[in-house]
N, C-alpha and C positions, 0 to 999 in steps of 0.2 A: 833208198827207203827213207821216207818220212821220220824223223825220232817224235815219240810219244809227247814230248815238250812242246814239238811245232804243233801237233794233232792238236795238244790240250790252248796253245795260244790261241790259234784259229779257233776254236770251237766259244771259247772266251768271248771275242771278236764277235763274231757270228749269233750266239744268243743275246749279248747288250744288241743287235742291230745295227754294229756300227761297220763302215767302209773300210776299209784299212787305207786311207789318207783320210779320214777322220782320227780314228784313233794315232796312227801315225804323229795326229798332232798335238793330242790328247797326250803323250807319251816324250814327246819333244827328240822325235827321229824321222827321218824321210823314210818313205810309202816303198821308195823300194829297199830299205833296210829292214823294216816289217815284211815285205813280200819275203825276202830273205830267210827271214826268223820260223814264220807260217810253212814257208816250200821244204825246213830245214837245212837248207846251204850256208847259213850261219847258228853258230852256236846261241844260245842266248845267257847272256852275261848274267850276274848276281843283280848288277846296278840295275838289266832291263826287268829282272823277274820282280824286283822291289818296284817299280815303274808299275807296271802293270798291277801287282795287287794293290798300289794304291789305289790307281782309277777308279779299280772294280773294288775295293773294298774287303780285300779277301786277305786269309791270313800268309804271307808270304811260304810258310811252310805247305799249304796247298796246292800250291805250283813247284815248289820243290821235288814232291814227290814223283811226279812224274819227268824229274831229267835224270838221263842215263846216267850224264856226267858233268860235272860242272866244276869249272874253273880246275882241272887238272884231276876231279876226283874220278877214280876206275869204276867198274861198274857196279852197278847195286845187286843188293841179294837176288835169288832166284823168286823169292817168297814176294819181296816188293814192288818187281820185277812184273808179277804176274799181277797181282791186286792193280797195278798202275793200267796196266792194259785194259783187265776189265772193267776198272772205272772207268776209261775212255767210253770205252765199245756203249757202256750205257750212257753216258753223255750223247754219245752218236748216236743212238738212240732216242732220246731224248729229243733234242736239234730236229731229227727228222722226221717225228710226230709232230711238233708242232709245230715245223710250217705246214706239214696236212693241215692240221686242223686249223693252224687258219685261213688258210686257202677257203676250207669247206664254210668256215664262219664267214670271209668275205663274199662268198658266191650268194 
């Protein structure tokens, strides 16, 4: 099973547009340490989650919220737990309207 961290990285990844050996390098890790992170087979660290909001510009605390566990911490409430998912599910959302629609604007 996927953890919500790899969901919310990929989704990340996926709305800038980018390849993951672009960001990869944007990030200063190899494509399949990113593949990794994305597929959830590796954890991702404090230092990657700070990596990543820098690129994107985002507050480190907003990718926070969506790891189950980090750096040895147990699991999160049941309350944030749930908010983290459904924030996914509409990013997922999100994401997959608009490549429709630009599909439909490039046609």
């Amino acid at each position: 099973m996927i953890t919500m961290i790899a969901r919310a990285l990929k989704l990340i990844r996926q709305y800038h547009r980018l390849s993951q050996t672009e960001l990869a390098g944007k990030l200063f890790i190899s494509t399949s340490y990113l593949s990794e992170l994305e597929g959830g087979k590796k954890e991702a660290s404090l230092d990657i989650l700070q990596r990543y909001a820098d690129c994107f510009k985002v507050p480190l605390s907003s990718l926070v919220v969506f790891s189950e566990t980090l750096q040895g911490a147990h699991s999160v409430s049941k309350a944030r737990a749930f908010i983290s998912k459904k924030m996914l599910r509409i990013l997922e959302w999100i994401s997959d309207n608009d490549d429709s629609s630009n599909i439909k604007r490039t046609a």
